[in-house]
C-alpha positions as a Python dict, from the first residue, in 0.01 Angstrom:
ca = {
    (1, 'X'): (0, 0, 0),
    (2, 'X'): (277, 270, 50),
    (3, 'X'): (191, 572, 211),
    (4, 'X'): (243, 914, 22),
    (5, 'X'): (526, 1125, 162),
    (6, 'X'): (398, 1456, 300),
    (7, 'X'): (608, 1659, 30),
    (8, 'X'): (433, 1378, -198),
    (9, 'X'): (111, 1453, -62),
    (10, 'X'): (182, 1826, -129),
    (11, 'X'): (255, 1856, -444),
    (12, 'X'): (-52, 1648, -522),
    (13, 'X'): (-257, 1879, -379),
    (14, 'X'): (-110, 2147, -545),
    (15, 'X'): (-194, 1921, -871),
    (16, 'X'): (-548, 1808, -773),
    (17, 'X'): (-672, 2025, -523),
    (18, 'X'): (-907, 1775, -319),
    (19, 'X'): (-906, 1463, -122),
    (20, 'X'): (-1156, 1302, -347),
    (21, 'X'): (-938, 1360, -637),
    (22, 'X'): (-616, 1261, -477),
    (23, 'X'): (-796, 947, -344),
    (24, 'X'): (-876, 903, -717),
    (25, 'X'): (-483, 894, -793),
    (26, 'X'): (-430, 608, -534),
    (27, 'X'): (-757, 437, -547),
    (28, 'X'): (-871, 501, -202),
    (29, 'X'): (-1160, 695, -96),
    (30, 'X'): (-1135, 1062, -14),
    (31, 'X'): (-1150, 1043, 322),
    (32, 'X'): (-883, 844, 374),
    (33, 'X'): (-659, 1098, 223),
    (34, 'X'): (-794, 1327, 494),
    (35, 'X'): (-707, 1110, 773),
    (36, 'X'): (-323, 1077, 564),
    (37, 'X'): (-334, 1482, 569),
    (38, 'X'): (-431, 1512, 918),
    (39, 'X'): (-114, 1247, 1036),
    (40, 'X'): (106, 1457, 865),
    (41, 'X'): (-40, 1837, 963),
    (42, 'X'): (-124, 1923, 611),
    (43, 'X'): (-436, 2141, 587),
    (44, 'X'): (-696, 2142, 292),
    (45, 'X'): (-610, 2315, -9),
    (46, 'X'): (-610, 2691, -20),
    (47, 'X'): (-736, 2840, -338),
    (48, 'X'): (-405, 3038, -446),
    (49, 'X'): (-409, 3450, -462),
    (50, 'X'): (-430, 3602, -808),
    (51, 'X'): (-303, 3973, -841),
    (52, 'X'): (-537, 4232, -996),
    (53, 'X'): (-291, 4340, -1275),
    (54, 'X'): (-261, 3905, -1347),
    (55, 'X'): (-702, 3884, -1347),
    (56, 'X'): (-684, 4233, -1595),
    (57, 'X'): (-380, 4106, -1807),
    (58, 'X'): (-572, 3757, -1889),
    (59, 'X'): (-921, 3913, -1940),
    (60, 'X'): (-787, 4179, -2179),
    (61, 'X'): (-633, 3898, -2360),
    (62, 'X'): (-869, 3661, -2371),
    (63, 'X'): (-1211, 3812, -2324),
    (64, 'X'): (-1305, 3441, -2186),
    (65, 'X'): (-1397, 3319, -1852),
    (66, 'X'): (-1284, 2938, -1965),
    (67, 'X'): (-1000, 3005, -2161),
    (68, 'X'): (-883, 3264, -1886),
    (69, 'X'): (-919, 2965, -1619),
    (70, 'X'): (-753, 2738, -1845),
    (71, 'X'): (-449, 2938, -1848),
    (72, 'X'): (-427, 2956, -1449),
    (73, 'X'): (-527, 2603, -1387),
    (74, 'X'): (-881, 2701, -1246),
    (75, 'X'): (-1261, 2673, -1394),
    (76, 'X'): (-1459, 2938, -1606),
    (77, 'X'): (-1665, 2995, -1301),
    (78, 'X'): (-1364, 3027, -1051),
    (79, 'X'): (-1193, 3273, -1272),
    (80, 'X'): (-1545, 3471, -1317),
    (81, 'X'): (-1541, 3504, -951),
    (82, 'X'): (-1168, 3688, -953),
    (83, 'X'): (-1285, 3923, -1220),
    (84, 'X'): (-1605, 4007, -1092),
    (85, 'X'): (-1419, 4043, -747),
    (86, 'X'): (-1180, 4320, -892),
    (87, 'X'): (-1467, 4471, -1077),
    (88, 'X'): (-1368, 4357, -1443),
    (89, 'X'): (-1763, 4332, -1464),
    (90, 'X'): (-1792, 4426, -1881),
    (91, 'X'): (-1624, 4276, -2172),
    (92, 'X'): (-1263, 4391, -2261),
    (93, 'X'): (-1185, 4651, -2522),
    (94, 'X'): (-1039, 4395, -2768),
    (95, 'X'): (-1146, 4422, -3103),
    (96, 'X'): (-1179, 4132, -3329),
    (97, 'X'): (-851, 4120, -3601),
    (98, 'X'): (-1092, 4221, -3876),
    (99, 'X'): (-1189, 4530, -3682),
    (100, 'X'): (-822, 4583, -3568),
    (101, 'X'): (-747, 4619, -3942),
    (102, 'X'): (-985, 4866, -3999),
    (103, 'X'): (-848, 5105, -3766),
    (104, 'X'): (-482, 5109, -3867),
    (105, 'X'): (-316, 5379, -4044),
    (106, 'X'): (-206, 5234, -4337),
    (107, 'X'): (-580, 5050, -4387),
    (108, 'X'): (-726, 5389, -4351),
    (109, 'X'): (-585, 5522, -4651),
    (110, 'X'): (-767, 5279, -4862),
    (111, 'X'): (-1021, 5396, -5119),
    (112, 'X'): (-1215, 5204, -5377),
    (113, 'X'): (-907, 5246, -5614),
    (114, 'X'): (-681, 5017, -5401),
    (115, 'X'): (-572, 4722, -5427),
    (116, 'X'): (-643, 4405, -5281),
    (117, 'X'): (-332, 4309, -5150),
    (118, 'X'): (-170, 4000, -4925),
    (119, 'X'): (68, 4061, -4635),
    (120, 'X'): (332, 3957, -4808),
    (121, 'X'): (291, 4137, -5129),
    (122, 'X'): (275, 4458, -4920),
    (123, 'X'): (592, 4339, -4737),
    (124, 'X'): (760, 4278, -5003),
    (125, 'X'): (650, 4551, -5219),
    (126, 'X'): (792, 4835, -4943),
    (127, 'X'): (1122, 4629, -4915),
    (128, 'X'): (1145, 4668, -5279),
    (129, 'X'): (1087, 5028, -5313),
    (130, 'X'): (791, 4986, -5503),
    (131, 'X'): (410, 5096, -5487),
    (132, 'X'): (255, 4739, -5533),
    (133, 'X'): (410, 4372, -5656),
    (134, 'X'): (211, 4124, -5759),
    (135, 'X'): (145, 3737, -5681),
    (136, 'X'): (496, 3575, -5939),
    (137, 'X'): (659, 3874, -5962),
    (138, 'X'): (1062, 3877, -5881),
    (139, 'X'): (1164, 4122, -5680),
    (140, 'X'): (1527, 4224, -5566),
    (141, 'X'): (1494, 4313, -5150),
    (142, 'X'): (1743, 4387, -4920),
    (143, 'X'): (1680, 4192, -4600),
    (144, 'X'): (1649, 4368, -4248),
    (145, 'X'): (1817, 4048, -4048),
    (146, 'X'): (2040, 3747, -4206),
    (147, 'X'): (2062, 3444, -3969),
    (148, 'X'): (2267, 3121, -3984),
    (149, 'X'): (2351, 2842, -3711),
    (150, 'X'): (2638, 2591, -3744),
    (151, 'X'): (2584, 2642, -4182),
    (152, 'X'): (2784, 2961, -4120),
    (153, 'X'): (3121, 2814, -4181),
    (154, 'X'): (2966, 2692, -4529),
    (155, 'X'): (2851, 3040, -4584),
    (156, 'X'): (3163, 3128, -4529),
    (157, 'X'): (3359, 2894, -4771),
    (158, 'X'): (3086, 3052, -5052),
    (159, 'X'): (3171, 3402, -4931),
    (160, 'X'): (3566, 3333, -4944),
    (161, 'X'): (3493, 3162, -5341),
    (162, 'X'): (3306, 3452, -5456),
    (163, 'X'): (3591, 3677, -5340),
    (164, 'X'): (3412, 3821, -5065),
    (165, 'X'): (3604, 4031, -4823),
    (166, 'X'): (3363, 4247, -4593),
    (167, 'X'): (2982, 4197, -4465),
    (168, 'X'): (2781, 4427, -4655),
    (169, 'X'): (2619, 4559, -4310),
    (170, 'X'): (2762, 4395, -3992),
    (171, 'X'): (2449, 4491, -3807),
    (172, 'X'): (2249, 4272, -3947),
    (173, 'X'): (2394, 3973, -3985),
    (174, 'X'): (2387, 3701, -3673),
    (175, 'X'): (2528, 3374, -3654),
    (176, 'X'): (2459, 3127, -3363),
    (177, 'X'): (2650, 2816, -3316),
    (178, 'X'): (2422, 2572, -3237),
    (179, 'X'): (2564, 2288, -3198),
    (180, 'X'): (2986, 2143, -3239),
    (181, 'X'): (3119, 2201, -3582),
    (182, 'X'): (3231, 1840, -3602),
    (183, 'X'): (2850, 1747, -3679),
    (184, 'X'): (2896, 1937, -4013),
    (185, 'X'): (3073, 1692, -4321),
    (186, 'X'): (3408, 1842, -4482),
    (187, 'X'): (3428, 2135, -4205),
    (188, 'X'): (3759, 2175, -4032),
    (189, 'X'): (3870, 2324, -3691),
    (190, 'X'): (4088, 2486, -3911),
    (191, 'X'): (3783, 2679, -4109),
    (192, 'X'): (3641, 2771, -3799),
    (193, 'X'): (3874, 2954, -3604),
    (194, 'X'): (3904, 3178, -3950),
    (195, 'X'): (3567, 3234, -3967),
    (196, 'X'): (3581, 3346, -3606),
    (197, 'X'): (3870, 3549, -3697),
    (198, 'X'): (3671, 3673, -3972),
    (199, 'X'): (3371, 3747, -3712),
    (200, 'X'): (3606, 3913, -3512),
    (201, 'X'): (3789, 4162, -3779),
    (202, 'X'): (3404, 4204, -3917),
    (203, 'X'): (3277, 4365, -3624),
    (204, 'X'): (3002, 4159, -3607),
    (205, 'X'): (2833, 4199, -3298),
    (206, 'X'): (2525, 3922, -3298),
    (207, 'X'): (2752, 3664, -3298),
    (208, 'X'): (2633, 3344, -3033),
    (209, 'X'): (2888, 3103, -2969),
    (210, 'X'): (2816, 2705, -2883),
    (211, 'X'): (2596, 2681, -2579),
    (212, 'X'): (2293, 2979, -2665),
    (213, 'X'): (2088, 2712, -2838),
    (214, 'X'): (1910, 2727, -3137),
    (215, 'X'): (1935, 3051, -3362),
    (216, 'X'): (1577, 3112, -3428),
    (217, 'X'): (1521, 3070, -3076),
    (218, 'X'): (1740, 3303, -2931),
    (219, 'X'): (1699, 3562, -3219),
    (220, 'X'): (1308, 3611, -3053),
    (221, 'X'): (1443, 3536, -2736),
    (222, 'X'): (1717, 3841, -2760),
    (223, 'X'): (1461, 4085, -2970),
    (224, 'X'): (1621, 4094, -3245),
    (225, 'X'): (1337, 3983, -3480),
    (226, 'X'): (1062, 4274, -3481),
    (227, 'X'): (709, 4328, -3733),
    (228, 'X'): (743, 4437, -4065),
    (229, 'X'): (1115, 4263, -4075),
    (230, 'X'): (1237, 4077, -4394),
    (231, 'X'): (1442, 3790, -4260),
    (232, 'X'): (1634, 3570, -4441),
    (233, 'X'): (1836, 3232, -4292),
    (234, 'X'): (1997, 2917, -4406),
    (235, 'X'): (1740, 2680, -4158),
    (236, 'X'): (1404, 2620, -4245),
    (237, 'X'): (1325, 2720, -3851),
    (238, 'X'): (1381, 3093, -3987),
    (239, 'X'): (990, 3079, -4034),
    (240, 'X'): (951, 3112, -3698),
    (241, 'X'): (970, 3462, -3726),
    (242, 'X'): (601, 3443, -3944),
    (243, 'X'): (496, 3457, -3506),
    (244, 'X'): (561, 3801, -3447),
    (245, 'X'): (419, 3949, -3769),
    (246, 'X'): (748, 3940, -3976),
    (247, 'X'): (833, 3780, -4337),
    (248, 'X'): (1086, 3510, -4316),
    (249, 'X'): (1195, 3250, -4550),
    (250, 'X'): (1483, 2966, -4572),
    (251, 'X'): (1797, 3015, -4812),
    (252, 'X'): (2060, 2835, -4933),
    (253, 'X'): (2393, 2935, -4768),
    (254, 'X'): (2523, 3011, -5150),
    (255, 'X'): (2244, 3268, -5158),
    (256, 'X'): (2313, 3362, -4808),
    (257, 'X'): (2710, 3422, -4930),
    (258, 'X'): (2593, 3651, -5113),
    (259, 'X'): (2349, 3853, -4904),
    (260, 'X'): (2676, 3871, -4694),
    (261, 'X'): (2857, 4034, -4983),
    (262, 'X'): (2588, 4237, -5140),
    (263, 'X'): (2313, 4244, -4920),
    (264, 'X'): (2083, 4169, -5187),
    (265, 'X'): (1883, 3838, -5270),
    (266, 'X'): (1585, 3801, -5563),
    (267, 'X'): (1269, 3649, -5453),
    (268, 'X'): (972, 3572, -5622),
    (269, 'X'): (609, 3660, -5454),
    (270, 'X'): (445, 3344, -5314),
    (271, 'X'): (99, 3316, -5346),
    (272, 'X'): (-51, 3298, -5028),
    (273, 'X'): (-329, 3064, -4881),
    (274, 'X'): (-552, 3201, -4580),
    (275, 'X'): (-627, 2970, -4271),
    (276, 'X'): (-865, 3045, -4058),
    (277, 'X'): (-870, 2855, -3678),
    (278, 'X'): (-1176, 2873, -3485),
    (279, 'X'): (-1316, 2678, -3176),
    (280, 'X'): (-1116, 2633, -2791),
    (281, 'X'): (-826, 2413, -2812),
    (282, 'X'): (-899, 2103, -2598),
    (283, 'X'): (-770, 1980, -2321),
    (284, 'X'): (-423, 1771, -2397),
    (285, 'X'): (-394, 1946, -2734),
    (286, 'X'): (-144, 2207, -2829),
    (287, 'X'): (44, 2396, -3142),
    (288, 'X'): (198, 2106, -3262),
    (289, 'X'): (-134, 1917, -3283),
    (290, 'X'): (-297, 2181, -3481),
    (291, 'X'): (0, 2210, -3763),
    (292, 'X'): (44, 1830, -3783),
    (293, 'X'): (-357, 1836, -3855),
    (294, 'X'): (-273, 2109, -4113),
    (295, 'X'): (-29, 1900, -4244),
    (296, 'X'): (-213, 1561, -4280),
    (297, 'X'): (-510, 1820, -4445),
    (298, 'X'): (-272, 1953, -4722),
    (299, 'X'): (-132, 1637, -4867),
    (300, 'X'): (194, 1659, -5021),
    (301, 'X'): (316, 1940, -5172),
    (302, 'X'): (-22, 2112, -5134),
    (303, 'X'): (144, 2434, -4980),
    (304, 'X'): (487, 2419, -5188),
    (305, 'X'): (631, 2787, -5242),
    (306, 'X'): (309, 2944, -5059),
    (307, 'X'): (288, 3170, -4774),
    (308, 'X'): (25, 3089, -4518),
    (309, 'X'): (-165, 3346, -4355),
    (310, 'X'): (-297, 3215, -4007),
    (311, 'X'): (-642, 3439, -3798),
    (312, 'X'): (-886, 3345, -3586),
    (313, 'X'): (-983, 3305, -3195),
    (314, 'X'): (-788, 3033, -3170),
    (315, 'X'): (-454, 3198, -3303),
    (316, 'X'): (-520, 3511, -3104),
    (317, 'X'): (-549, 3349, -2764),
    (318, 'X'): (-227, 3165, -2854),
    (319, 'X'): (91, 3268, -2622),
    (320, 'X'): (396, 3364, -2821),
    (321, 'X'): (572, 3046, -2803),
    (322, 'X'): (300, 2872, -2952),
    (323, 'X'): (235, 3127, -3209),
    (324, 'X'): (617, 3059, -3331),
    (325, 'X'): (594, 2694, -3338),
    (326, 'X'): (264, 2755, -3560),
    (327, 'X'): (509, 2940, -3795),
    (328, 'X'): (793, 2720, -3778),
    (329, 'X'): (646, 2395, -3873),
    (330, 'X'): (505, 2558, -4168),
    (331, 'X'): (852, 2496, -4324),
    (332, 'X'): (746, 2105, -4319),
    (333, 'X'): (463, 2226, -4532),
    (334, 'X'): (750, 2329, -4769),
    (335, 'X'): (559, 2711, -4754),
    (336, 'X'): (765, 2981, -4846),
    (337, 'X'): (651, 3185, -4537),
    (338, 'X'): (393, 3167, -4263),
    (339, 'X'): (228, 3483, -4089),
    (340, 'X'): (40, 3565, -3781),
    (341, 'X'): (-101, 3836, -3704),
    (342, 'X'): (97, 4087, -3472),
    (343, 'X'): (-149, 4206, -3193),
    (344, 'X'): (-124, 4346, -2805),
    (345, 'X'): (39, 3995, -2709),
    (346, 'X'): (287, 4044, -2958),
    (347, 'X'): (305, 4382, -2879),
    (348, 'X'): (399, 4301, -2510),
    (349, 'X'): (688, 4097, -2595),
    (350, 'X'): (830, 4351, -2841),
    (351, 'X'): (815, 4621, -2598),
    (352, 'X'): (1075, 4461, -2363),
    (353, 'X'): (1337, 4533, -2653),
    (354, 'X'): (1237, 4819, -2810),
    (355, 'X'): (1014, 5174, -2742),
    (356, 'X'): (1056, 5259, -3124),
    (357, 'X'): (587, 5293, -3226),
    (358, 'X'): (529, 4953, -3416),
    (359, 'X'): (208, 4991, -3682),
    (360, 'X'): (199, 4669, -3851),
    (361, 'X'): (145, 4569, -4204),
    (362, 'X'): (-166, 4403, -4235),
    (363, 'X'): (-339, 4218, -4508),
    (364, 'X'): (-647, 4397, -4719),
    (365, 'X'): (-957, 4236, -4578),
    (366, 'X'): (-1045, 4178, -4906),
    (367, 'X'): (-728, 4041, -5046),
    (368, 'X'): (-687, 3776, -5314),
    (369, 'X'): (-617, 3422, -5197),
    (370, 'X'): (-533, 3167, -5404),
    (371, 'X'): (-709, 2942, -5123),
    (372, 'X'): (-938, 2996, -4830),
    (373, 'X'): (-966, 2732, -4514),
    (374, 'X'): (-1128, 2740, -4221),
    (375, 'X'): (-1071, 2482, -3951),
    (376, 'X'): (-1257, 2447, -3596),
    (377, 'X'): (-1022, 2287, -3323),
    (378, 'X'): (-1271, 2224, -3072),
    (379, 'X'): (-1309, 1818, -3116),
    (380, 'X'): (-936, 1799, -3207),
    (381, 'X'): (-755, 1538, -3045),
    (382, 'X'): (-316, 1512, -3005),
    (383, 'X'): (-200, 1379, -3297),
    (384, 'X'): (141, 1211, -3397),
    (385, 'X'): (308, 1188, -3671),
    (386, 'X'): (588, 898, -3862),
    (387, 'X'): (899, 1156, -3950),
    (388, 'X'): (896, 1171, -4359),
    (389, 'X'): (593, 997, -4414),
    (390, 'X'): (292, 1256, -4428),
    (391, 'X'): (67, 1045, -4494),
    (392, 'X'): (78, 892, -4192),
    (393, 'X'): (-55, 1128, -3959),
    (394, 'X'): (-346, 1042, -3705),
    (395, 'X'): (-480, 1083, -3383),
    (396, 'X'): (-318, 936, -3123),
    (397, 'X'): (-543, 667, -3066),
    (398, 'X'): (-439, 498, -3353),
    (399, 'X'): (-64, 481, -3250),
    (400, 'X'): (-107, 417, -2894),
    (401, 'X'): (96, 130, -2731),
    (402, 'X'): (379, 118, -2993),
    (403, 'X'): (696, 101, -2790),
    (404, 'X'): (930, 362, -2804),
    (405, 'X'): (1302, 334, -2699),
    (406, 'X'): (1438, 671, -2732),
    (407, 'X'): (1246, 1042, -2661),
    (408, 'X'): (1441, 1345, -2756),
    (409, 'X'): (1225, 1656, -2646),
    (410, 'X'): (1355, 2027, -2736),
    (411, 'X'): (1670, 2098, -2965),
    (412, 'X'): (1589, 2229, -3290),
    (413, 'X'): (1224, 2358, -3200),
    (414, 'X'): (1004, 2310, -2897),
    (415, 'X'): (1240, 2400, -2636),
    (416, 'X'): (1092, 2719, -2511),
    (417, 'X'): (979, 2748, -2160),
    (418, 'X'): (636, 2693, -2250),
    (419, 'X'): (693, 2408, -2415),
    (420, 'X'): (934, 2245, -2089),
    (421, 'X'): (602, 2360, -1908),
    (422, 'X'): (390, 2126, -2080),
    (423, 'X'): (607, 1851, -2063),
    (424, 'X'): (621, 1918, -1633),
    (425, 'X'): (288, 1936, -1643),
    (426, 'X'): (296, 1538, -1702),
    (427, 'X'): (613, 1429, -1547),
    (428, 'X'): (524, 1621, -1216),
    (429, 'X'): (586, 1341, -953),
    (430, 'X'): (622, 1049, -1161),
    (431, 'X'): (893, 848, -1347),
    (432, 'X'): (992, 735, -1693),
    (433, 'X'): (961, 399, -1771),
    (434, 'X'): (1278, 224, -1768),
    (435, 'X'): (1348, 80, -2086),
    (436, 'X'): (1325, 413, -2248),
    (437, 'X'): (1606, 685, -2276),
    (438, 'X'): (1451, 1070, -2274),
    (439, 'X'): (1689, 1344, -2320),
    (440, 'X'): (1556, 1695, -2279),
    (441, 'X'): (1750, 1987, -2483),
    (442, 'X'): (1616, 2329, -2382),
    (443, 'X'): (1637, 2524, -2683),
    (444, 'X'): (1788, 2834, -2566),
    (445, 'X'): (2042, 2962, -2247),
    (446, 'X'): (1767, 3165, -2123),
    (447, 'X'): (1489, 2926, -2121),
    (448, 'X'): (1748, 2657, -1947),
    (449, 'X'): (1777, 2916, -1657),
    (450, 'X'): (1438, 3014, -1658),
    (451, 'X'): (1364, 2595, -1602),
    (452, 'X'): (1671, 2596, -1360),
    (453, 'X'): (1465, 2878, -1145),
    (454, 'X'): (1134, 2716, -1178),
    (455, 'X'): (1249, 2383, -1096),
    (456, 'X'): (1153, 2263, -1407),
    (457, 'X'): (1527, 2095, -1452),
    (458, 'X'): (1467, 1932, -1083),
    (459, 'X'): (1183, 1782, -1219),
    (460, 'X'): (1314, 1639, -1503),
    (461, 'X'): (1605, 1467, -1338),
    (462, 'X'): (1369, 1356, -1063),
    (463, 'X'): (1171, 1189, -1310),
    (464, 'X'): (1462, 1010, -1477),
    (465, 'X'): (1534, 1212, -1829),
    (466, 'X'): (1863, 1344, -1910),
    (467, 'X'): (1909, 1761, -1979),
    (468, 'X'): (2145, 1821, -2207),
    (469, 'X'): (2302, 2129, -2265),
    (470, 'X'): (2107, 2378, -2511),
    (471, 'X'): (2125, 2353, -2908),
    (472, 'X'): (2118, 2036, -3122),
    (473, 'X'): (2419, 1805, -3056),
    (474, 'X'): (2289, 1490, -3279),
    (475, 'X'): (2533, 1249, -3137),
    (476, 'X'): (2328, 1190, -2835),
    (477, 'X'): (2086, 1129, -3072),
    (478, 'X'): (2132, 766, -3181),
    (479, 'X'): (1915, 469, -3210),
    (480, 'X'): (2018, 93, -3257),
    (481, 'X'): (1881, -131, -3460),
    (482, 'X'): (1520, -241, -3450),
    (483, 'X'): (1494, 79, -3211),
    (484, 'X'): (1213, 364, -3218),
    (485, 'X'): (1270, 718, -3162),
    (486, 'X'): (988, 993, -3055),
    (487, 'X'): (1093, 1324, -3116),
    (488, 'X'): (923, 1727, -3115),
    (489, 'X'): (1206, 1828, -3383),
    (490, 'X'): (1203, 1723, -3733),
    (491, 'X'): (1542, 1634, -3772),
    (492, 'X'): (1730, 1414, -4058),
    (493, 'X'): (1991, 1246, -3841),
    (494, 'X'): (1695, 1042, -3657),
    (495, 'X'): (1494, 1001, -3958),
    (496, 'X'): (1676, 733, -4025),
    (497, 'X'): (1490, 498, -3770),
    (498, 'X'): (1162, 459, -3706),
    (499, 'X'): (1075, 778, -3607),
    (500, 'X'): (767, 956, -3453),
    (501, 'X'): (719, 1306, -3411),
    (502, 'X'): (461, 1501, -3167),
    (503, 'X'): (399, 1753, -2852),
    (504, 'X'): (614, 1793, -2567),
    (505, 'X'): (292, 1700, -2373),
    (506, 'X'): (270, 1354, -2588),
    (507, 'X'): (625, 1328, -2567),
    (508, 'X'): (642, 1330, -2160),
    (509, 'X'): (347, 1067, -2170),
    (510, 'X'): (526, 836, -2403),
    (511, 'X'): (789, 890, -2173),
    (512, 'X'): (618, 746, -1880),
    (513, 'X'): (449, 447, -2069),
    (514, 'X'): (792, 383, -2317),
    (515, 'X'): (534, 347, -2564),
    (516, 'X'): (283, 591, -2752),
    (517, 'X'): (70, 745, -2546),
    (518, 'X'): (-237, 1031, -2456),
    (519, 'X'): (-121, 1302, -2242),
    (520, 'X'): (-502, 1369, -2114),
    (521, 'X'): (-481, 1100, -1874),
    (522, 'X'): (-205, 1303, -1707),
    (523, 'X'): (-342, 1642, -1732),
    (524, 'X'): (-669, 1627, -1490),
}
């Protein structure tokens, strides 16, 4: 058999720790890993140094010796020992959501005359100017943020035909170009350099030429999404923004024409469905696995025109990027809106981009739901999903070994850091298979270079994908005949194969196998 390299024999350390484990890998026993280590001057693996402020930060935000290990790649126990080492000896000062709510200004005021409101009837209620709106009542808002990709230039042609001439309020509308406008049918280089002309004689500031990524992406990424906000956009990702405690729901660009004339749109209140998510996420299983679940659970249409309201452990341990790809895929629920709470994590992130004081609206605790789930994800396993079929969503077990020829991971959604760091995770020192194609699409500038610094991109090639150049370029999208495609997106121009849709972890395993596949075996 070949022996390891010593950089190979490094980074397995780094990925297993101990000789038994690394003999495990290779199939030899452990001690003949220690004889490869001591050829080659590599010493035993050194547990690595965790800062104070990095033991304090997880604690306070998890409150859980496991799920604070899980996040640094060590055991309950070894993470206990770090805390108890820098004194965190007592529970953190973190109270439960349905506490949190209690103590909030606005859920102070409440007496035994008030109502028993949702988030988004309060939302949409202040927007409106009025004291309360009820569940089927149309409103007429005026939206703090109007977002479009690429469907700008359609906006535009709407804007032109109503007679438009000026943006009702240049400061908050953004457009991002996310990918070439010769993906779009009957759009012109001609009708884009006059919307860019128009862009520039506007004012208009957030504007992101080709090469940021996706919008919704870089809209978070940039801080320009904030609690409380009423965002409107012409992609169903726009419900992304649900992540960080704001309203957001998908328009047509006709009714986004005129939000850029008038800066006015009707909507009609949603009723909203509460879903509670309990239990530690497993091993292998992410954000994606959890919606999908949701998804199979509903059946179709079961959340048409409703906003979901997402709480529980589970949520609150989330990080931010899985928090907004909880809210996203709620689009392919066909809700109206999706909402999570906004809470010290959240609070973090908006604090880079702003020092204005952020009290969030929250829900009554005794609000009206039309419906009421509760789900615990502790037995969950990945699941996968065929692209337009709904019905056919299961556990991974029951697609495993179907051959896949093409793996597009990122573009549209899932190309945040986090998300290129759970692909790594499985790709670290191994190879695709070779009859399948992977293409990697970070989905924003920032979160490229942030992979570029990490080595992430290094990896990637290393390992035989393809990194493409952020935003959604379909062309490099195709599939032949008789072909299979596994994506993390959901969108239409592959959903004309056969077409599967999961994690980024799930993805990276199918990559190595070229066929369906569990990313546990890869994640020791």
């Amino acid at each position: 058999m070949k022996i390891p390299t010593k950089k190979e024999l490094l980074e397995l350390q780094r990925k297993y720790r101990t000789d038994k484990k690394i003999g495990e890998v290779f199939g030899v026993p452990g001690r003949l890993v220690a004889y490869w280590r001591s050829k080659k001057k590599i010493g035993t693996y050194n547990q690595p140094k965790y800062s104070r402020d990095k033991i304090l930060e997880l604690w306070e935000r998890f409150g859980n010796d496991k799920l604070a290990g899980l996040e640094l790649g060590i055991t309950g126990a070894g993470f206990r020992q770090w805390r108890i080492k820098y004194g965190f000896k007592s529970k953190p000062l973190r109270l439960k959501f349905e506490q949190l709510e209690l103590s909030l200004p606005e859920e102070a005021k409440r007496n035994k005359f008030s109502r028993k409101e949702t988030f988004v009837q309060k939302l949409l209620a202040r927007k409106a100017g009025l004291k309360s709106a009820d569940e089927g009542q149309v409103i007429e808002i005026s939206p703090d943020v109007a977002v479009s990709g690429i469907e700008a230039l359609s906006v535009y042609q709407h804007f032109r035909e109503m007679g438009g001439s000026k943006i009702w309020d240049k400061s908050k509308v953004a457009i991002i170009y996310d990918r070439p406008v010769d993906t779009l049918r009957n759009v012109t280089p001609a009708l884009q350099k006059q919307l860019k002309d128009f862009i520039r004689k506007q004012g208009l500031e957030k504007f992101y030429d080709i090469g940021w990524g996706s919008p919704y992406q870089v809209m978070v990424e940039e801080g320009l999404i904030l609690p409380n906000h009423l965002a409107v956009g012409t992609g169903r990702h726009v419900l992304s923004f649900g992540g960080l405690g704001a309203f957001a729901s998908d328009i047509s660009p006709l009714d986004m024409a005129a939000v850029w004339a008038e800066g006015r749109i009707w909507l009609k209140i949603p009723p909203t469905i509460k879903i509670v998510i309990k239990g530690s996420v497993p091993r292998g299983v992410y954000a994606r696995d959890l919606i999908l679940k949701l998804f199979h659970d509903f059946g179709k249409g079961g959340a048409n025109y409703r906003a979901l309201e997402f709480y529980g452990e589970t949520i609150s341990t989330m990080a931010i990027a899985q928090r907004l790809v909880m809210a996203t895929f709620a689009g392919e629920l066909n809700a109206k809106s999706a909402y999570l709470p906004f809470d010290d994590l959240a609070q973090k992130h908006c604090r880079k981009f702003t020092k204005q004081k952020l009290v969030p609206i929250v829900a009554d605790h005794d609000a009206h739901y039309e419906n009421e789930l509760e789900i615990n994800v502790s037995y969950l396993t990945p699941q996968v999903a065929v692209a337009d079929h709904q019905n056919a969503i299961r556990p991974i077990e029951e697609f495993s070994g179907k051959k896949i020829d093409l793996i597009v991971l990122g573009g549209c959604a899932h190309g945040s850091l986090t998300d290129l760091d759970q692909a790594a995770a499985v790709l670290r020192g191994r190879r695709v298979h070779r009859d399948t194609r992977v293409i990697i699409i970070p989905g924003s500038r920032k979160a490229y270079l942030e992979a570029v610094e990490k080595g992430l991109v290094r990896l990637f090639i290393e390992s035989g994908c393809v990194v493409s150049n952020p935003g959604s370029d379909f062309r490099q999208w195709s599939t032949g005949d008789n072909e299979r495609a596994f994506t993390t997106c959901a969108c239409a121009r592959i959903r004309e194969r056969e077409t599967y849709s999961g994690s980024p972890a799930t993805a990276a395993a199918t990559a190595l196998e070229g066929a369906i596949a569990d990313p546990r075996r890869y994640l020791l």
